[in-house]
N, CA, C and O of each residue as an XYZ file, in Angstrom:
768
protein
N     -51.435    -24.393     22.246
C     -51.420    -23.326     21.274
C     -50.934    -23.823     19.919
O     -51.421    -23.381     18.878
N     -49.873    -24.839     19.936
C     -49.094    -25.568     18.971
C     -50.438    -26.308     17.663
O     -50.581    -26.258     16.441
N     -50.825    -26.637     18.274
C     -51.984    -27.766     18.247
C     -52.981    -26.763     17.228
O     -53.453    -27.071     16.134
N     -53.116    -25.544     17.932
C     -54.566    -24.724     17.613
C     -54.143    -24.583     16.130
O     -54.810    -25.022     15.193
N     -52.426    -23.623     15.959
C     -51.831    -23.261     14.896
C     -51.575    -24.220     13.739
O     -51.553    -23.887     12.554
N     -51.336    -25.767     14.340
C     -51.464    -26.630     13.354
C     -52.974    -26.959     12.368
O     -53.098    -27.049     11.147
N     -54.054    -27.092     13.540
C     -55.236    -26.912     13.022
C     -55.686    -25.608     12.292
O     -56.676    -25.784     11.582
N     -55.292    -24.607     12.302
C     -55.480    -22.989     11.572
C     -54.963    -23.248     10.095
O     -55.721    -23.048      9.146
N     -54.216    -23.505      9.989
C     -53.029    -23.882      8.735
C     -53.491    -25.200      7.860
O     -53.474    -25.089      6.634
N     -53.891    -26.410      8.438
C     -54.752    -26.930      8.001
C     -56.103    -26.859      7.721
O     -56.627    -27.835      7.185
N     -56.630    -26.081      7.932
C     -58.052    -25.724      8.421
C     -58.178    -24.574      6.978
O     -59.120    -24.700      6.195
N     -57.536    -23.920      6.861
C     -57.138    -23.228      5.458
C     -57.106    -23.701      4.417
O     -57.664    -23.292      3.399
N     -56.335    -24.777      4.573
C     -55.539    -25.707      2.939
C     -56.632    -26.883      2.742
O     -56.610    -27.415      1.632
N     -57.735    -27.433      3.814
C     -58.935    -27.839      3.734
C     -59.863    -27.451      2.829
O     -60.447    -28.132      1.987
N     -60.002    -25.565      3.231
C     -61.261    -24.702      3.142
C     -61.271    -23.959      1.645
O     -61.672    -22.832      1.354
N     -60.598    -25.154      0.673
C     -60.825    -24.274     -0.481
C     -62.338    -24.574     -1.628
O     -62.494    -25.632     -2.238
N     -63.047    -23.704     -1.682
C     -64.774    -23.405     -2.158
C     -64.395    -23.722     -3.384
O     -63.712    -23.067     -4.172
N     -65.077    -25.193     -3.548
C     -65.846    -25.330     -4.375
C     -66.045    -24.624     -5.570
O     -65.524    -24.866     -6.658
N     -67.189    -23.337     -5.163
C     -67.660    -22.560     -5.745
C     -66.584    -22.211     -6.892
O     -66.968    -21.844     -8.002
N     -65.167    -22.348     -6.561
C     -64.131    -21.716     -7.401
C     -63.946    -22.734     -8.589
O     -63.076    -22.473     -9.420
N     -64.356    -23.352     -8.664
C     -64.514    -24.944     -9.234
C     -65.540    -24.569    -10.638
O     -65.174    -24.953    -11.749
N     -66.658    -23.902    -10.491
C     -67.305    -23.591    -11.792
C     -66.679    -23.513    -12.761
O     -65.728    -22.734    -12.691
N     -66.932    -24.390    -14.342
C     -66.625    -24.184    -15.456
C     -66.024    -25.328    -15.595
O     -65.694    -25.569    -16.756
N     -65.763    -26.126    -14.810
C     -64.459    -27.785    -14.621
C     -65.665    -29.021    -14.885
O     -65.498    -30.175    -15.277
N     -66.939    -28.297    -14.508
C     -68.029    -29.459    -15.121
C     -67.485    -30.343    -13.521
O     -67.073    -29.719    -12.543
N     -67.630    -32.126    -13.581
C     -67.751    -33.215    -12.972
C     -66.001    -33.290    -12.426
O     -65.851    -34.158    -11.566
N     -64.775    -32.572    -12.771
C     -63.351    -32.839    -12.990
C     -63.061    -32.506    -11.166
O     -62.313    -33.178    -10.455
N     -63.679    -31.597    -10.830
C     -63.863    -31.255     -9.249
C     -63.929    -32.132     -8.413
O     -63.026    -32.253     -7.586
N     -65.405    -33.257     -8.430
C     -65.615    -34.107     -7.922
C     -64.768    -34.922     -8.095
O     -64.286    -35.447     -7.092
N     -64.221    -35.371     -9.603
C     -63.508    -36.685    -10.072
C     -62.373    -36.477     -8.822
O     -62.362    -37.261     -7.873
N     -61.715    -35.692     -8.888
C     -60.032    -35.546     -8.267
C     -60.234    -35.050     -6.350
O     -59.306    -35.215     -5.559
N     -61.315    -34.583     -6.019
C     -61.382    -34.516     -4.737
C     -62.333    -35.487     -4.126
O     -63.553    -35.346     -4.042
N     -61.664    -36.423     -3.737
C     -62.848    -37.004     -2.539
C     -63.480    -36.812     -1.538
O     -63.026    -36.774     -0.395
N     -64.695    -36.658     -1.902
C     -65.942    -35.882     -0.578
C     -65.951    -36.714      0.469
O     -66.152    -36.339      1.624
N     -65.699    -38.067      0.068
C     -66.354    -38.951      1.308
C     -65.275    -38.601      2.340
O     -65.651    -38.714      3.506
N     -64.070    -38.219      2.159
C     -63.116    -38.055      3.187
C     -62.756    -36.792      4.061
O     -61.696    -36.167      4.078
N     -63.882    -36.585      4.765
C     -63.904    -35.370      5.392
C     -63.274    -35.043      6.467
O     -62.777    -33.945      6.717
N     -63.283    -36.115      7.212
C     -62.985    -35.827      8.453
C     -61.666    -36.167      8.652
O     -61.243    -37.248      8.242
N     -60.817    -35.214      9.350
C     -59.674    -35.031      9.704
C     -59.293    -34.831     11.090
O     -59.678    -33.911     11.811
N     -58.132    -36.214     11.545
C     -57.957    -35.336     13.194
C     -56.995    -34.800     12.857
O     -56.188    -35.433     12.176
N     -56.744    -33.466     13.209
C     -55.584    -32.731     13.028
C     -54.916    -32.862     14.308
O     -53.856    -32.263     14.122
N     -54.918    -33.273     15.437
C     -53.469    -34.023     16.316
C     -53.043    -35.706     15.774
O     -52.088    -36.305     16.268
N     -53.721    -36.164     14.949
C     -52.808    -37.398     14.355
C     -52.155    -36.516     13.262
O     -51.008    -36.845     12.959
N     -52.618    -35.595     12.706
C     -51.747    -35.153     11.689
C     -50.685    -34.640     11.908
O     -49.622    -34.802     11.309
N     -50.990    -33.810     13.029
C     -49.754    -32.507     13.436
C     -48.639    -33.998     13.969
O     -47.419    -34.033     13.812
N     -49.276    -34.813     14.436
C     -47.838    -35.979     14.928
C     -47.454    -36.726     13.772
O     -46.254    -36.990     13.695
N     -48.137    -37.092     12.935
C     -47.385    -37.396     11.552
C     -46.484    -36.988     10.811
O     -45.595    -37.674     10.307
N     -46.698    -35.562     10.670
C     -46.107    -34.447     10.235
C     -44.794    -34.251     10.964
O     -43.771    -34.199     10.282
N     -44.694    -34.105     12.669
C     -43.425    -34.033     13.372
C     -42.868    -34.941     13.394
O     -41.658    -34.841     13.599
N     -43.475    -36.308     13.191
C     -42.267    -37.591     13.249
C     -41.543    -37.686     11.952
O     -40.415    -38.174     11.884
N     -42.288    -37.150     10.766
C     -41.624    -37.264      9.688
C     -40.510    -36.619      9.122
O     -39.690    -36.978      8.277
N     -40.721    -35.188     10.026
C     -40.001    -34.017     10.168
C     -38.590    -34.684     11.274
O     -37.420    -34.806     10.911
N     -38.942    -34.901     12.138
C     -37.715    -35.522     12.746
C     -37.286    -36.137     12.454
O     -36.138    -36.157     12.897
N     -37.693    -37.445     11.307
C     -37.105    -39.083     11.065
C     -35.988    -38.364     10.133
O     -34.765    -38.326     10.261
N     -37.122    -37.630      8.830
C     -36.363    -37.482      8.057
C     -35.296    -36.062      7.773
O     -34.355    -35.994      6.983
N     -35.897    -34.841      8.855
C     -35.259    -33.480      8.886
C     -34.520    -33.499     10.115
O     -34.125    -32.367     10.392
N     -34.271    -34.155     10.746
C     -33.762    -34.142     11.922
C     -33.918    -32.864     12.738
O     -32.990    -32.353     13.364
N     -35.119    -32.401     12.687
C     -35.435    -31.532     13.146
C     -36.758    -31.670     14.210
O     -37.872    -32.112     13.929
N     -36.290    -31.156     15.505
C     -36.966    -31.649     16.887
C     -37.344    -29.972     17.085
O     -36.397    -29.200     17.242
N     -38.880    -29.385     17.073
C     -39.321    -28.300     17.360
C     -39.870    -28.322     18.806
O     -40.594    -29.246     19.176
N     -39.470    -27.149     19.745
C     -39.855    -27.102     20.929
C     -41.188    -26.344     20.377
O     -40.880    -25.439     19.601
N     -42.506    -26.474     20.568
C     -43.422    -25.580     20.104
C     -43.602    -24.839     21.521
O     -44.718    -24.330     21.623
N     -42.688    -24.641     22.745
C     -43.044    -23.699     23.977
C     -42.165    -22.981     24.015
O     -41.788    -22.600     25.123
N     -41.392    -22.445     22.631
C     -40.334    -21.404     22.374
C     -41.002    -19.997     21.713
O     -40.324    -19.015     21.410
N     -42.117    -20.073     21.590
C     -42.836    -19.320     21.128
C     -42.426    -18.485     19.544
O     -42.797    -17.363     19.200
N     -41.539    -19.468     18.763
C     -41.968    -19.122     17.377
C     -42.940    -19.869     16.643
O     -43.292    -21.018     16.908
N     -43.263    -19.313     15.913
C     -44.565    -19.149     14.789
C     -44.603    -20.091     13.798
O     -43.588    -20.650     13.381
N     -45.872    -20.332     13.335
C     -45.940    -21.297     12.475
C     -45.442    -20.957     11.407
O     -44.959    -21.889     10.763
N     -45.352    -19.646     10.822
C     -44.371    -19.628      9.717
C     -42.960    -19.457      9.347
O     -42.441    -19.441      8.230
N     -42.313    -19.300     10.826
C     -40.775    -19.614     11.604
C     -40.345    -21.252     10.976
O     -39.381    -21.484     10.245
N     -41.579    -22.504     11.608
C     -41.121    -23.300     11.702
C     -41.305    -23.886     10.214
O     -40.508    -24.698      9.744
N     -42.243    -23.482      9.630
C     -42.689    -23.902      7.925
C     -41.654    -23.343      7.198
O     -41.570    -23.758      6.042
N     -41.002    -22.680      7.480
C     -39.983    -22.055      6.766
C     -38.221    -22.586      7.121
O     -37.144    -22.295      6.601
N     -38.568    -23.357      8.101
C     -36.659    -24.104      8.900
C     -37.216    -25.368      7.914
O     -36.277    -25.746      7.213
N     -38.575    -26.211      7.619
C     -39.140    -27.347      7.266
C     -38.129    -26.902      5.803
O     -36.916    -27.080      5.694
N     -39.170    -26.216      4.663
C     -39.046    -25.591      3.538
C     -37.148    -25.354      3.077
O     -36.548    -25.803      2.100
N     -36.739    -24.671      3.982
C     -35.134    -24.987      3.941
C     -34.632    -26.223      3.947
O     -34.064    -26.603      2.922
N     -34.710    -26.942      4.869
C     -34.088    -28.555      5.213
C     -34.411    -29.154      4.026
O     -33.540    -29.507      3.231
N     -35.515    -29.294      3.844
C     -35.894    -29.912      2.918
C     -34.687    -30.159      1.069
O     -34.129    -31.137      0.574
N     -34.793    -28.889      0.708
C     -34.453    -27.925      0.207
C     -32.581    -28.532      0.088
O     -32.033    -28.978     -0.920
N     -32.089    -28.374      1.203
C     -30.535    -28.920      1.293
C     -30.284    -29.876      1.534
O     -29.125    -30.290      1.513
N     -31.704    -30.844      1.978
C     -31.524    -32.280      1.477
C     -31.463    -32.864     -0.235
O     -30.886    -33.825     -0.743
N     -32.295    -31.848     -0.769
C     -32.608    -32.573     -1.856
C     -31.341    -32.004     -2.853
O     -30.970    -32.499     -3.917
N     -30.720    -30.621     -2.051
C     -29.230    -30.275     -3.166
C     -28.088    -31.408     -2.495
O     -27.184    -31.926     -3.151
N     -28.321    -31.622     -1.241
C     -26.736    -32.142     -1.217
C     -26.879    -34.288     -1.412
O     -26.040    -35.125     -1.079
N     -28.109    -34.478     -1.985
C     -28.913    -36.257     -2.271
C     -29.662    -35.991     -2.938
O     -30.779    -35.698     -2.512
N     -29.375    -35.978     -4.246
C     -30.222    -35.929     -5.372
C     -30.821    -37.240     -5.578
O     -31.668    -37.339     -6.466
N     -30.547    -38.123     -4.982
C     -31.453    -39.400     -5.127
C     -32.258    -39.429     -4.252
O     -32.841    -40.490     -4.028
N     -32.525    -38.322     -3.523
C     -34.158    -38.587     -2.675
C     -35.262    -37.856     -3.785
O     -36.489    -37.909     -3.702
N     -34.716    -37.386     -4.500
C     -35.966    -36.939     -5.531
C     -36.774    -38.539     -5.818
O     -38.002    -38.568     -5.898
N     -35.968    -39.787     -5.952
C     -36.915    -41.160     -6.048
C     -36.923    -41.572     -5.062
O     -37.371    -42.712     -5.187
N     -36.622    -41.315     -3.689
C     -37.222    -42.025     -2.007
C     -38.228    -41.973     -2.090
O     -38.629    -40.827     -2.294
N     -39.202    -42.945     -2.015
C     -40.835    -42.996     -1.464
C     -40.929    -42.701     -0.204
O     -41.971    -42.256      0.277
N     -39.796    -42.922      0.518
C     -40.088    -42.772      1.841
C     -40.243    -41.025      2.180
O     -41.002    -40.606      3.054
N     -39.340    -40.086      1.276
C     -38.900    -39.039      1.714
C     -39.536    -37.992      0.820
O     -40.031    -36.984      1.324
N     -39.541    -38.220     -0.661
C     -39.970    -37.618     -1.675
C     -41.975    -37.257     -2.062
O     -42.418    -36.374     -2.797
N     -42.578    -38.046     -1.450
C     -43.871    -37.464     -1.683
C     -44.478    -36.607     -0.594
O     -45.295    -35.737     -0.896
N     -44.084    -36.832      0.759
C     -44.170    -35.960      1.562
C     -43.324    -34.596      1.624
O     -43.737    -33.531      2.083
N     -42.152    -34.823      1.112
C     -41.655    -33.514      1.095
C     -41.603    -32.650     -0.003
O     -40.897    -31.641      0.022
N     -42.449    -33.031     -1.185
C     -43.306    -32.700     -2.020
C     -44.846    -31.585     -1.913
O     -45.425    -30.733     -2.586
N     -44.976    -32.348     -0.493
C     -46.392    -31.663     -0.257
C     -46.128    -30.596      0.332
O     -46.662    -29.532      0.021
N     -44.963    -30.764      1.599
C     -44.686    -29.875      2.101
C     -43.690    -28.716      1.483
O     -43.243    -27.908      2.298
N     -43.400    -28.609      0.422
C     -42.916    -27.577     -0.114
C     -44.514    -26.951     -1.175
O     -44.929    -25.830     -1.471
N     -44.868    -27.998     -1.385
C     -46.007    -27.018     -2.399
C     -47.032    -26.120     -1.198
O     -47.618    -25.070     -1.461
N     -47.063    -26.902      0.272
C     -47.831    -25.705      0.761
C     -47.377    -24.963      1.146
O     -48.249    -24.162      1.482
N     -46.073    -24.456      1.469
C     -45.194    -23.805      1.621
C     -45.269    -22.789      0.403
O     -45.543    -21.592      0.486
N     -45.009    -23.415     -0.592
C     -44.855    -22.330     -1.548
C     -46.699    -21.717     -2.141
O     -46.896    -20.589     -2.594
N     -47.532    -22.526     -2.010
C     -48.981    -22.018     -2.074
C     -49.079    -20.917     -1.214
O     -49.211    -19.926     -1.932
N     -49.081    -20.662     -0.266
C     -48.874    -19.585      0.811
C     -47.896    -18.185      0.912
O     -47.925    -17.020      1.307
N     -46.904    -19.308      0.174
C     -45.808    -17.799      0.568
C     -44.994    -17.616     -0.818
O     -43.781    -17.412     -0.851
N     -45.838    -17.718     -1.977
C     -45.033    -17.896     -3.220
C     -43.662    -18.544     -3.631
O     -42.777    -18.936     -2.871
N     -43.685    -18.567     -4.988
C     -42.922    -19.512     -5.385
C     -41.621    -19.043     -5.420
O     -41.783    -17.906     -5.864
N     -39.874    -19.256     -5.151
C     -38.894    -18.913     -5.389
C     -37.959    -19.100     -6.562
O     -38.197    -19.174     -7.767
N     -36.971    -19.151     -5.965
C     -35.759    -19.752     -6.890
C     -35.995    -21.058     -6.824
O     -35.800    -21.553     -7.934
N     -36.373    -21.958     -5.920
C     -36.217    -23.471     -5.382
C     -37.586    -24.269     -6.625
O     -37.482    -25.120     -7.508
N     -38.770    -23.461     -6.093
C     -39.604    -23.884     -6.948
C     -39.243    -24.962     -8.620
O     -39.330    -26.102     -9.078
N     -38.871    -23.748     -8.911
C     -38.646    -24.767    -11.127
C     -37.627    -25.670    -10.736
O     -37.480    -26.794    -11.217
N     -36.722    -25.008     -9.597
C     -35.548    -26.371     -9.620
C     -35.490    -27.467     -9.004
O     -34.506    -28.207     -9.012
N     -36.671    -27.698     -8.335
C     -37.601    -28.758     -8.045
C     -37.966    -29.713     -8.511
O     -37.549    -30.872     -8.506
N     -39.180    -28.987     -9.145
C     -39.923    -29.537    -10.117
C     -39.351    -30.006    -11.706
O     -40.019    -30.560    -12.579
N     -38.185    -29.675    -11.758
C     -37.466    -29.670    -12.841
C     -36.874    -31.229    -12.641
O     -37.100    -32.077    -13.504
N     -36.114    -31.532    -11.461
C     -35.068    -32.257    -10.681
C     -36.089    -33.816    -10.439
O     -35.730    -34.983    -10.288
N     -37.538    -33.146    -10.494
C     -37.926    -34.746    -10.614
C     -38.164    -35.504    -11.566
O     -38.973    -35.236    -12.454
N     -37.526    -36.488    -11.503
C     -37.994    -37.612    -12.889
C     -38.912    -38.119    -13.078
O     -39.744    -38.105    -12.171
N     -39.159    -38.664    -14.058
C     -40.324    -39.404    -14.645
C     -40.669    -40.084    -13.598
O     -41.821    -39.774    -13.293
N     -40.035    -41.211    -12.583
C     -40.049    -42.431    -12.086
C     -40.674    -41.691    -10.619
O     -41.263    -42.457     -9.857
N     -40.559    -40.239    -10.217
C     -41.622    -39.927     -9.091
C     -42.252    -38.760     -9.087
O     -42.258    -37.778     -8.344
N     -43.008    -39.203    -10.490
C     -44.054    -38.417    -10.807
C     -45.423    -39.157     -9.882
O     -46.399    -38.513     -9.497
N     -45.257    -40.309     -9.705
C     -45.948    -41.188     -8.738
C     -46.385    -40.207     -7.540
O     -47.590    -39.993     -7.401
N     -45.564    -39.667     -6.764
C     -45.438    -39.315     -6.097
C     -46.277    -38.003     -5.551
O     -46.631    -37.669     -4.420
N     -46.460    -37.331     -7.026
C     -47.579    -36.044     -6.778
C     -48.900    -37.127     -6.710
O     -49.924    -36.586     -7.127
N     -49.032    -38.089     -6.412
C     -50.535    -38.523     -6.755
C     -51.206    -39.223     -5.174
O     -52.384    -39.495     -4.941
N     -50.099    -39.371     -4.325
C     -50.490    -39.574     -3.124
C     -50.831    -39.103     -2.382
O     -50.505    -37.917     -2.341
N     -51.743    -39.642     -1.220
C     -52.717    -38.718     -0.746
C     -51.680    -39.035      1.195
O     -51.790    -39.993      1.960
N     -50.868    -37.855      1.316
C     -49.944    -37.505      2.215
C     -51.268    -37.271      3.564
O     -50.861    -37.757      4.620
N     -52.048    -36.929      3.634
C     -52.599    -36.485      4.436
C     -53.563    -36.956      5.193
O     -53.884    -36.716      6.357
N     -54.265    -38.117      3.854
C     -55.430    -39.211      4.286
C     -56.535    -38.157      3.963
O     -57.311    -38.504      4.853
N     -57.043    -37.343      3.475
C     -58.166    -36.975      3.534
C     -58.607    -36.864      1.384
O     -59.370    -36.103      0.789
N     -57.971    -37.655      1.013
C     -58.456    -37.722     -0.689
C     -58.099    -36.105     -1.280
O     -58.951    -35.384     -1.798
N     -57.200    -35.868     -1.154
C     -56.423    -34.759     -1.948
C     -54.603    -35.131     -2.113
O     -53.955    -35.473     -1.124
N     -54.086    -35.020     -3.248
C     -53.145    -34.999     -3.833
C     -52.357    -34.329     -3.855
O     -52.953    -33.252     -3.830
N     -50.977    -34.039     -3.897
C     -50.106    -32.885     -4.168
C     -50.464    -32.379     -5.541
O     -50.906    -31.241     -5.699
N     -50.279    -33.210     -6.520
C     -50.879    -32.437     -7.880
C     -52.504    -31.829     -7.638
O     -52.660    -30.625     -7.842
N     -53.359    -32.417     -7.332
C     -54.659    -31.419     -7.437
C     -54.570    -30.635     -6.371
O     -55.402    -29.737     -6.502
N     -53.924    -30.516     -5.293
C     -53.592    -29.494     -4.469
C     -53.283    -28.203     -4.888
O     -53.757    -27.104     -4.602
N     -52.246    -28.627     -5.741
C     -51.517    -27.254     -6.360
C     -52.448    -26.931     -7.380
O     -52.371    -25.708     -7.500
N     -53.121    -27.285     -8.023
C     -54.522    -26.840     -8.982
C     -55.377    -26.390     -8.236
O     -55.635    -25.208     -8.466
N     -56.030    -26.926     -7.284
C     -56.915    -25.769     -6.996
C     -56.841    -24.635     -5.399
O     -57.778    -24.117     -4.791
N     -55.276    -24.570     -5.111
C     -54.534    -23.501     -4.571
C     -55.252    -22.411     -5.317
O     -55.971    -21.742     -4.575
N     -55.255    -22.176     -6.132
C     -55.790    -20.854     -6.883
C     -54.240    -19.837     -7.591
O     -54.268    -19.041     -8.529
N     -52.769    -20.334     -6.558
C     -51.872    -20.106     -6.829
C     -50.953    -20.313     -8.325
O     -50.073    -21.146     -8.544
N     -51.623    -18.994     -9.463
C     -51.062    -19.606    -10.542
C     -49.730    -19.608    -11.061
O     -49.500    -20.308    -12.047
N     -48.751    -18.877    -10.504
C     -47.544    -19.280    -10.370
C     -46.737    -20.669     -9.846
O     -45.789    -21.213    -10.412
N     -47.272    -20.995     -8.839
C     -46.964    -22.160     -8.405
C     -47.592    -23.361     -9.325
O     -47.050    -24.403     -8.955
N     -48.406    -23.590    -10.247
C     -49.518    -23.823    -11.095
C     -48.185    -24.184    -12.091
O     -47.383    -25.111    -12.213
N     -48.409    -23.090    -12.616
C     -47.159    -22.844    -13.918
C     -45.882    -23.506    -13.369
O     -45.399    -23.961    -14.405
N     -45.170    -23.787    -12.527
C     -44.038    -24.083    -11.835
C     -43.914    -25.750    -11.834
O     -43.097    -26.610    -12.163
N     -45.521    -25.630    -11.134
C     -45.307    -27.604    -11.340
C     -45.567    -28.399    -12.551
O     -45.116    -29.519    -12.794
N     -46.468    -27.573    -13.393
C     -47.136    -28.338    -14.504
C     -45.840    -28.284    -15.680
O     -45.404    -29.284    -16.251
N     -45.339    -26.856    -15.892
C     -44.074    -26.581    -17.310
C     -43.638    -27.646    -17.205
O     -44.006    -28.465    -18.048
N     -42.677    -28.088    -16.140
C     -41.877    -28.872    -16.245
C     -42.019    -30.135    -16.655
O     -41.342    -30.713    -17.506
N     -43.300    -30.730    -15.762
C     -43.566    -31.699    -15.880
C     -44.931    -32.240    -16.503
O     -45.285    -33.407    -16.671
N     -45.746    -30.776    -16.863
C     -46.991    -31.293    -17.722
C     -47.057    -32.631    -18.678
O     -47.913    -33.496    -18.495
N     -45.985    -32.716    -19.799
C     -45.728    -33.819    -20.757
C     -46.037    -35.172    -20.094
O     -46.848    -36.021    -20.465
N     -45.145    -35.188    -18.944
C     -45.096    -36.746    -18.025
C     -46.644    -37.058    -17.210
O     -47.001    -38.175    -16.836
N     -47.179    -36.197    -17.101
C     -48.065    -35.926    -16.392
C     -49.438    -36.104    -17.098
O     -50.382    -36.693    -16.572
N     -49.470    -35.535    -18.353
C     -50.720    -35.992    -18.974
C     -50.690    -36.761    -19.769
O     -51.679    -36.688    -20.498
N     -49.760    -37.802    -20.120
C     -49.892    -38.924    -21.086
C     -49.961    -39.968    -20.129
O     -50.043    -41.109    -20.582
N     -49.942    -39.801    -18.804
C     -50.057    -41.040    -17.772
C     -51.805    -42.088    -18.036
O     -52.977    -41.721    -18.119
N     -51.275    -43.162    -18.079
C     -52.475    -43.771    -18.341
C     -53.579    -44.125    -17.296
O     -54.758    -44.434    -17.471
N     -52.815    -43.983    -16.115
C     -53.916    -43.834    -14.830
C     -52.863    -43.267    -13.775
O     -51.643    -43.387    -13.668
N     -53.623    -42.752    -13.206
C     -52.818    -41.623    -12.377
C     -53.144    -42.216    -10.549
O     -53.994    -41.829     -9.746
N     -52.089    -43.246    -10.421
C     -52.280    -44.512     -9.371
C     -51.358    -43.445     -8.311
O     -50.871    -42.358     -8.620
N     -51.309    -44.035     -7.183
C     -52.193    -44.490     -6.762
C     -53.929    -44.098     -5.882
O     -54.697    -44.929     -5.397
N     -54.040    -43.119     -5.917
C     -54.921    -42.171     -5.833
C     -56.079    -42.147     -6.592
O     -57.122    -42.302     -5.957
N     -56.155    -42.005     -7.692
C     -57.070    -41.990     -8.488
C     -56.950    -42.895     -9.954
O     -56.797    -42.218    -10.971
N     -57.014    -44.440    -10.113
C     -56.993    -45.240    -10.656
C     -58.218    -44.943    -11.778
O     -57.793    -45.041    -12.929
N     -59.052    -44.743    -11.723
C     -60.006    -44.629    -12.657
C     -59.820    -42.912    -13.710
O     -60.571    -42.390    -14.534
N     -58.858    -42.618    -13.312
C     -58.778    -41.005    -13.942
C     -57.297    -41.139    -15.198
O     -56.619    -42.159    -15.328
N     -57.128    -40.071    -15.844
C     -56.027    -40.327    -16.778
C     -55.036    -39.371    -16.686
O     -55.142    -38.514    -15.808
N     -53.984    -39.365    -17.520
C     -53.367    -37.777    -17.752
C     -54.168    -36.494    -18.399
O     -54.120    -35.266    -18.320
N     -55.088    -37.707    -19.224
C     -55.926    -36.604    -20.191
C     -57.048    -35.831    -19.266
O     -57.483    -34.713    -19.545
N     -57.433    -36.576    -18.160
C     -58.543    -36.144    -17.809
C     -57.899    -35.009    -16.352
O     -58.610    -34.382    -15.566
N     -56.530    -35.053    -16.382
C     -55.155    -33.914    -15.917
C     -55.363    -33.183    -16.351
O     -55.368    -32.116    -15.738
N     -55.702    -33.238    -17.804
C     -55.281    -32.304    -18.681
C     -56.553    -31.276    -18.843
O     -56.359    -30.076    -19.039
N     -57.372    -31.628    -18.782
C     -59.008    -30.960    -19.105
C     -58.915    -30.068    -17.729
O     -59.216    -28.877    -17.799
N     -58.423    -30.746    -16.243
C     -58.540    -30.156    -15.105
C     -57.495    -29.064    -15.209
O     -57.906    -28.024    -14.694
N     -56.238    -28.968    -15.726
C     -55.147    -28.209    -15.856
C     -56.007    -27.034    -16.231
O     -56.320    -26.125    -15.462
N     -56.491    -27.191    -17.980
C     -57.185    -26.483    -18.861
C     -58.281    -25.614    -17.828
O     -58.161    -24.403    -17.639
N     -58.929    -26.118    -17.451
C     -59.775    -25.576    -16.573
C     -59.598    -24.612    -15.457
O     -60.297    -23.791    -14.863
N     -58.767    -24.908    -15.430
C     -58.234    -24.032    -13.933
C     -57.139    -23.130    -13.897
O     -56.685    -22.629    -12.869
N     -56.610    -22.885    -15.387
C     -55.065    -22.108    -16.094
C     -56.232    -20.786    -16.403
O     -55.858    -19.748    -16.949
């Protein structure tokens, strides 16, 4: 059942149309990679729990019968009082781009809070890197994630803070090497 709910939830954050994409011209294609379609979602859902345990120390019985938004929400916390009580995991590579993603889908879904700006505020220049990795393997980003969420609060939340750092980047590595801040910036424009 664990399994099904992981695939439902992914299967969502996959399924966002295109179609919503009109008016962005070629900026769609540039930042999402088509060729990467296919997803197993039980290597993911175990990626996801080992990372959750390594780094949240958090071990979910999924035959306790709470809900996927029970456990996205203990994730979303931990997270959260890791990053108030070690402000230097805002620059962990190990800890910081994944738990990046997992608060933006967290907050794509269930809107943005108090935590949100003080987030996004709290990261520095040095892991801005970090929105550009592709956490999941399937050629999507935490930054173009949160763009074409459709979520424009969460939108506004990640970009204020950090728009400046974000679109003067001269290639936006490691993910998309051939793209710029500017060409961030046209996609921002596009989709605000």
């Amino acid at each position: 059942m664990i399994r099904f709910k992981i695939w439902l939830l992914l299967f969502l954050s996959l399924s966002i149309d295109a179609s919503e994409m009109d008016g962005c011209g070629d900026l769609y294609n540039s930042f999402v990679d088509k060729k990467k379609q296919v997803v197993n979602f039980n290597e993911l859902g175990e990626m996801r729990d080992n990372w959750i345990k390594k780094h949240l120390d958090i071990h979910f019985d999924y035959e306790d019968g709470s809900n996927a938004f029970a456990r996205t929400r203990v994730v979303k916390f931990a997270i959260i009082d890791r990053l108030k009580s070690e402000p230097s995991l805002y620059l962990d590579a190990f800890f910081m781009p994944t738990a990046i993603y997992e608060l933006s889908r967290y907050w794509s879904f269930n809107g943005v809070d108090a935590d949100t700006g003080e987030v996004f505020i709290n990261m520095k220049k040095e892991s801005v890197s970090f929105l550009f990795q592709d956490i999941e393997e399937y050629g999507m980003s935490t930054a173009i994630y949160v763009l074409i969420s459709g979520n424009r609060s969460l939108i506004e939340a990640m970009y204020q803070p950090l728009g400046n750092t974000l679109f003067s980047l001269e290639e936006l590595l490691p993910l998309y090497p051939e793209l710029t801040g500017s060409d961030l910036k046209k996609f921002y424009s596009c989709r605000i």
